[in-house]
Kinemage of the C-alpha trace (Angstrom):
@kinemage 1
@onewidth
@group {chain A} dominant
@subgroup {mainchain}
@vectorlist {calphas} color= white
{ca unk a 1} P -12.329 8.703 6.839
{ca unk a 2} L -9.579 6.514 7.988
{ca unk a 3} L -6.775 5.432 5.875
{ca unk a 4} L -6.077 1.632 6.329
{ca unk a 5} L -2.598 0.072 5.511
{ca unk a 6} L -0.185 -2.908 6.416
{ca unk a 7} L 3.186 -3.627 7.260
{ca unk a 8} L 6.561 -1.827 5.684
{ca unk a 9} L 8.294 -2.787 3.123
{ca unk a 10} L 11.052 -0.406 2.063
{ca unk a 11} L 13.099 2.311 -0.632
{ca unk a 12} L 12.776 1.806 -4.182
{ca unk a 13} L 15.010 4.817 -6.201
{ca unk a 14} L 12.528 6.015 -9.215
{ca unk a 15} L 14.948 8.219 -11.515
{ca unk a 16} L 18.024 9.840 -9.632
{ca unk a 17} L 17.699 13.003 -7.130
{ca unk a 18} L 15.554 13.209 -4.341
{ca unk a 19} L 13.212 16.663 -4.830
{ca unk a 20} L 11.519 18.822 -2.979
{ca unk a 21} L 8.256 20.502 -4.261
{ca unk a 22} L 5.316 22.125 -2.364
{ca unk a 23} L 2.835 20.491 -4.649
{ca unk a 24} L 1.714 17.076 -3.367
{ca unk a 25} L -0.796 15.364 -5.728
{ca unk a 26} L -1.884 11.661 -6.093
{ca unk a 27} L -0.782 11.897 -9.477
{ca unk a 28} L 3.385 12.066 -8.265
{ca unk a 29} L 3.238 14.114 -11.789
{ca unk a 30} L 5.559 16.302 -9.582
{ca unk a 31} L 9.167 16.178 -8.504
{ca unk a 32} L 11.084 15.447 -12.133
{ca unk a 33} L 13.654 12.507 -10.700
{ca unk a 34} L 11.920 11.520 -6.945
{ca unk a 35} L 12.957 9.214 -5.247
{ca unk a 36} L 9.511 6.790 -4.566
{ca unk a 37} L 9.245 4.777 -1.306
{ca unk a 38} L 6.994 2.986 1.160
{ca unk a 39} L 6.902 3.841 4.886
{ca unk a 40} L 5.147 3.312 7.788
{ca unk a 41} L 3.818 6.285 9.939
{ca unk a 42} L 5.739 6.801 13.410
{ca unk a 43} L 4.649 8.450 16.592
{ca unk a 44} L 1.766 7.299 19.114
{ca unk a 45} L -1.197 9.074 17.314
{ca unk a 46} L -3.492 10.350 14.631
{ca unk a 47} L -1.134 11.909 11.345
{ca unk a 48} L -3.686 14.004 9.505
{ca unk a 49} L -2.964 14.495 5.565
{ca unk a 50} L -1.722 18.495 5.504
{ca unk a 51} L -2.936 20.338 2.106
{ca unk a 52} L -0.965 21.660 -0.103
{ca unk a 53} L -2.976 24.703 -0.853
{ca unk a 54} L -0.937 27.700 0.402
{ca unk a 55} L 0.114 28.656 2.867
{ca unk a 56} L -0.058 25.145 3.847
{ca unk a 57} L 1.292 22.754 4.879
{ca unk a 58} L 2.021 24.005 8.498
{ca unk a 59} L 0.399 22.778 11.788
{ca unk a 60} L -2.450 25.291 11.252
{ca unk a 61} L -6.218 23.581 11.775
{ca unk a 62} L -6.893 24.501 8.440
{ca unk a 63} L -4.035 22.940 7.156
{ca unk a 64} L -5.521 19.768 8.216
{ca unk a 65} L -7.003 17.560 5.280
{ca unk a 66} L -10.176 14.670 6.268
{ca unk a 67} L -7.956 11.805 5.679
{ca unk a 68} L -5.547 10.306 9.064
{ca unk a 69} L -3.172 7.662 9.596
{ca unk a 70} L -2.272 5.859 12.534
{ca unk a 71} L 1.236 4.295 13.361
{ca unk a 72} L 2.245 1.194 11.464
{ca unk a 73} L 0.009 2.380 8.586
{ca unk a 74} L 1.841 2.295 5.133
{ca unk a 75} L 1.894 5.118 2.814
{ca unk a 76} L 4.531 5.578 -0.601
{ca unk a 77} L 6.063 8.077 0.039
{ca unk a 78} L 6.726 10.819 -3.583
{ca unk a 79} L 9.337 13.748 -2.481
{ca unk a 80} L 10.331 16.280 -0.191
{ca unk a 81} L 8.352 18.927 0.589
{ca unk a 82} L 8.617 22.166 2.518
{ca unk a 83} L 10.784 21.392 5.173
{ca unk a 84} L 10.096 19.376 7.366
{ca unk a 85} L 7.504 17.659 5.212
{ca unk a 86} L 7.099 15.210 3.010
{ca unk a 87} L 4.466 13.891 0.518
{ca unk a 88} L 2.551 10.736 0.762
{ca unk a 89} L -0.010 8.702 -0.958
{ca unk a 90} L -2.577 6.340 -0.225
{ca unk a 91} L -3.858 4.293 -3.375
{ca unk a 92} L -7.027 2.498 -3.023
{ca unk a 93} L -9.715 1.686 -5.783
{ca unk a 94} L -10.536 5.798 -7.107
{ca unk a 95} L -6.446 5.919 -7.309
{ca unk a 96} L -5.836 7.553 -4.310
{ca unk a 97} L -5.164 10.710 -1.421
{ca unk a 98} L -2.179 12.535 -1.435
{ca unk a 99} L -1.136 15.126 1.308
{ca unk a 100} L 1.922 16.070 3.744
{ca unk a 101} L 3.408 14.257 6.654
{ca unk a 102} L 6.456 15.467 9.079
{ca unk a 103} L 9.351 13.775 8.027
{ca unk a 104} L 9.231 12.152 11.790
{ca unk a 105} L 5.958 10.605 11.223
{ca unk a 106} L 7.113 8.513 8.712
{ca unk a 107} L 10.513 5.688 8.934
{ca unk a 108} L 11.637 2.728 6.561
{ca unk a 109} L 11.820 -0.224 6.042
{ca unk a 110} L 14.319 -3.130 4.260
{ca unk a 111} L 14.348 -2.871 0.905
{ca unk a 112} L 12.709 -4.766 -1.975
{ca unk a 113} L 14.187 -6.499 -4.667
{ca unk a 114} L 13.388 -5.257 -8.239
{ca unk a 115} L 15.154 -8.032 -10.068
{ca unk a 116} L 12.929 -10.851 -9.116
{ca unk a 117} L 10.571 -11.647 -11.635
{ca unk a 118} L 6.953 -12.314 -8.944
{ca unk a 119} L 7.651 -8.518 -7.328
{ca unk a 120} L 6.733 -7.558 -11.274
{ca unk a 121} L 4.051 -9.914 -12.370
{ca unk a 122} L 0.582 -9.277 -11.698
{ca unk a 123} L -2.358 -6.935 -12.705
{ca unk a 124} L -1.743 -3.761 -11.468
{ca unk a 125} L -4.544 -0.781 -10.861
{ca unk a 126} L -5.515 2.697 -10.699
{ca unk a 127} L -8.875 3.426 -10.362
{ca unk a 128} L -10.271 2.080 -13.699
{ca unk a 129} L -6.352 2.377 -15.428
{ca unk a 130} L -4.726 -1.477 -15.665
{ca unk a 131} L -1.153 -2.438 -16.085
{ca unk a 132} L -1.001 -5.962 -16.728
{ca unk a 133} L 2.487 -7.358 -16.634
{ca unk a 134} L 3.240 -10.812 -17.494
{ca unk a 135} L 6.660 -13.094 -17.841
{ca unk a 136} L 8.071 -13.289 -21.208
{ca unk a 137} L 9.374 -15.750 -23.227
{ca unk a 138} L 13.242 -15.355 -23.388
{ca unk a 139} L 13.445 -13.946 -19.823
{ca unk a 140} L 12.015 -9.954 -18.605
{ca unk a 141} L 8.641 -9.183 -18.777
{ca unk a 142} L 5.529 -8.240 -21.000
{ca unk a 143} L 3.433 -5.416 -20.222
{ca unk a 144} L 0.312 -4.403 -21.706
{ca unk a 145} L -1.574 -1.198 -20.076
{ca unk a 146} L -5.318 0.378 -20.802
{ca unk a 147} L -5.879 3.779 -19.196
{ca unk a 148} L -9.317 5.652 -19.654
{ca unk a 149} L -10.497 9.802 -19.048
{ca unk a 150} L -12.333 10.343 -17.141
{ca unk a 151} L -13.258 6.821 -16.350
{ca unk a 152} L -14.172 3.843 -18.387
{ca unk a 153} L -17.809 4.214 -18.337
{ca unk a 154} L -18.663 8.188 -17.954
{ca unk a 155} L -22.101 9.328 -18.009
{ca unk a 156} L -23.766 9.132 -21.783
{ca unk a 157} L -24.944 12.734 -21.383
{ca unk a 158} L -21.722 14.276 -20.532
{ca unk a 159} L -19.827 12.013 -22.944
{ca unk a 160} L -21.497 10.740 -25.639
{ca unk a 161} L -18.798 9.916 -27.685
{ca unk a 162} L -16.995 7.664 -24.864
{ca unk a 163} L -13.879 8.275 -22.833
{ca unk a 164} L -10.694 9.190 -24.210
{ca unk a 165} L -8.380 6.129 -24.209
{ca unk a 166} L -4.643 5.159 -23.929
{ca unk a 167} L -2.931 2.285 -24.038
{ca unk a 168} L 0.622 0.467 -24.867
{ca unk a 169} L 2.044 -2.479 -25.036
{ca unk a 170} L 6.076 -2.988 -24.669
{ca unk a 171} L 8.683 -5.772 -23.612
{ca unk a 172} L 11.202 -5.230 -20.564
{ca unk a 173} L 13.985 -7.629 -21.269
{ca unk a 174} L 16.227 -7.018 -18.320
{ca unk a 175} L 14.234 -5.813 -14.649
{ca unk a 176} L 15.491 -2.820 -12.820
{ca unk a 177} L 14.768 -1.090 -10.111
{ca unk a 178} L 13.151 1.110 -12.599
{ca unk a 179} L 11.356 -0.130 -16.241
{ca unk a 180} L 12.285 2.411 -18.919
{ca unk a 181} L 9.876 1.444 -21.545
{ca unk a 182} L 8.569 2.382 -25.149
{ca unk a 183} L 5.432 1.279 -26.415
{ca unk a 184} L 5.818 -0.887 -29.090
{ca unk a 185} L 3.594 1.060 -31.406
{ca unk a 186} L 4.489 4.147 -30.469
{ca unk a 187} L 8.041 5.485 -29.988
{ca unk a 188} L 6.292 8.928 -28.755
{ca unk a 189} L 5.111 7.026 -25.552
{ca unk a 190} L 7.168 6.124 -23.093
{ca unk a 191} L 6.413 4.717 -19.405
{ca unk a 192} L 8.669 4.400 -16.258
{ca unk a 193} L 7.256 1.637 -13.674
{ca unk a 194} L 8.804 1.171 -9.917
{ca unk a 195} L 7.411 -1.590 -8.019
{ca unk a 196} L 7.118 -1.349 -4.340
{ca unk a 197} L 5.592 -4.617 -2.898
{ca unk a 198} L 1.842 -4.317 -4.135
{ca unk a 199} L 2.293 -1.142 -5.284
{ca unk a 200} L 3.995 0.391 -8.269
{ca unk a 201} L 4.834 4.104 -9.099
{ca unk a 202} L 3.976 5.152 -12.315
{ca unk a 203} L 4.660 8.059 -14.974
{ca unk a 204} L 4.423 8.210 -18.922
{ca unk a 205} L 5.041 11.172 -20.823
{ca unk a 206} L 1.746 12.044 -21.265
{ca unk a 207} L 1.757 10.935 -25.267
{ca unk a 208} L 0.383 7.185 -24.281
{ca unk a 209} L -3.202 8.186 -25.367
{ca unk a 210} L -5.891 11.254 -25.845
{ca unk a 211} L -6.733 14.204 -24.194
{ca unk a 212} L -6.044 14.135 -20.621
{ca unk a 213} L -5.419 10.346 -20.615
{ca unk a 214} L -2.647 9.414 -18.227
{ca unk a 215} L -0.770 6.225 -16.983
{ca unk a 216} L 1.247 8.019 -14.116
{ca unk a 217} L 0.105 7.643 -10.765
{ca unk a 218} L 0.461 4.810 -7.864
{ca unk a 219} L -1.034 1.728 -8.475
{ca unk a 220} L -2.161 -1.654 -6.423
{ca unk a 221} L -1.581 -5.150 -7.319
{ca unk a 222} L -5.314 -7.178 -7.751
């Protein structure tokens, strides 16, 4: 199935070090400190997604996941892998494909300012997971998130008692490149939120909700 995507829009630094990792998951649960950014694929051709699965990624057939892009197409862009490749993610409505590109398939962009206040506002999504982020009164920004497992409305059968639920609610007074934030009822959970046009790169600490309940991943502005 073909991956569809727009125009570049640049680097956005989410923690400190850049990392490699041979893991490449939608999540971006991977790569402690990664540096997060959105490029557009080079060259004159198909890129296929490469797996992850060992002994991948190489050039190998096998290697080779469904999933293409085609030159101008934008992808965010997690870590280093394996030299020479790096991870890549496309989010749509399900939250997303992940796999590995050649470093020369991808290039940059200009960059995009954290510090004003629109790049932040907005609802964003993953799959059924919602960030809604709002300006405050006094200046920064409100954010209030609801993330489900496995979705919002899983089968009765398999779940009778519902999905597990998250959620948090916290104040960002001055914007960043990065949010560092706590939830207000919770000083166990904290998020980190990078925003990268209509996208934003997400990770909590996994203590934002039950069992297997998760904010991180790479969201869309709706």
């Amino acid at each position: 199935m073909r991956i569809l995507f727009a125009m570049v829009l640049g680097m956005m630094v989410f923690r400190s070090a850049w990392a490699a990792d041979a893991t490449c998951r939608v999540n971006v649960s991977s790569a402690e400190g990664a540096m997060f950014s959105v490029a557009a694929i080079a060259g004159k051709g198909k890129v296929f997604l490469r797996s992850d699965q060992a002994p991948c990624p190489t050039e190998a057939a096998a290697c080779r996941k469904n999933g293409y892009v085609l030159p101008g197409d934008r992808v965010v862009m997690t870590h280093d892998g394996p030299a020479p490749y790096v991870c890549v993610v496309y989010p749509n409505r399900s939250g997303g494909s992940a796999g590995f590109v050649k470093r020369d398939e991808v290039s940059f962009g200009d960059g995009v300012s954290s510090a004003v206040l629109s790049n932040w506002v907005g609802t964003w999504r993953r799959g059924d997971n919602t960030i809604v982020v709002k300006a405050a009164v006094g200046g920064g920004v409100s954010l209030e998130g609801d993330a489900y497992w496995p979705s919002a409305s899983p089968p009765e059968k398999q779940f009778p008692g519902g999905p597990n639920i998250g959620n948090f609610s916290a104040k960002a007074v001055t914007l960043a490149t990065v949010l560092h934030v706590t939830d207000a009822n919770s000083e166990a959970c904290h998020v980190d939120l990078a925003v990268l046009g209509d996208y934003a790169v997400v990770r909590d600490d996994g203590q934002c909700g039950g069992m297997n309940v998760s904010f991180t991943g790479v969201y869309r502005r709706r």
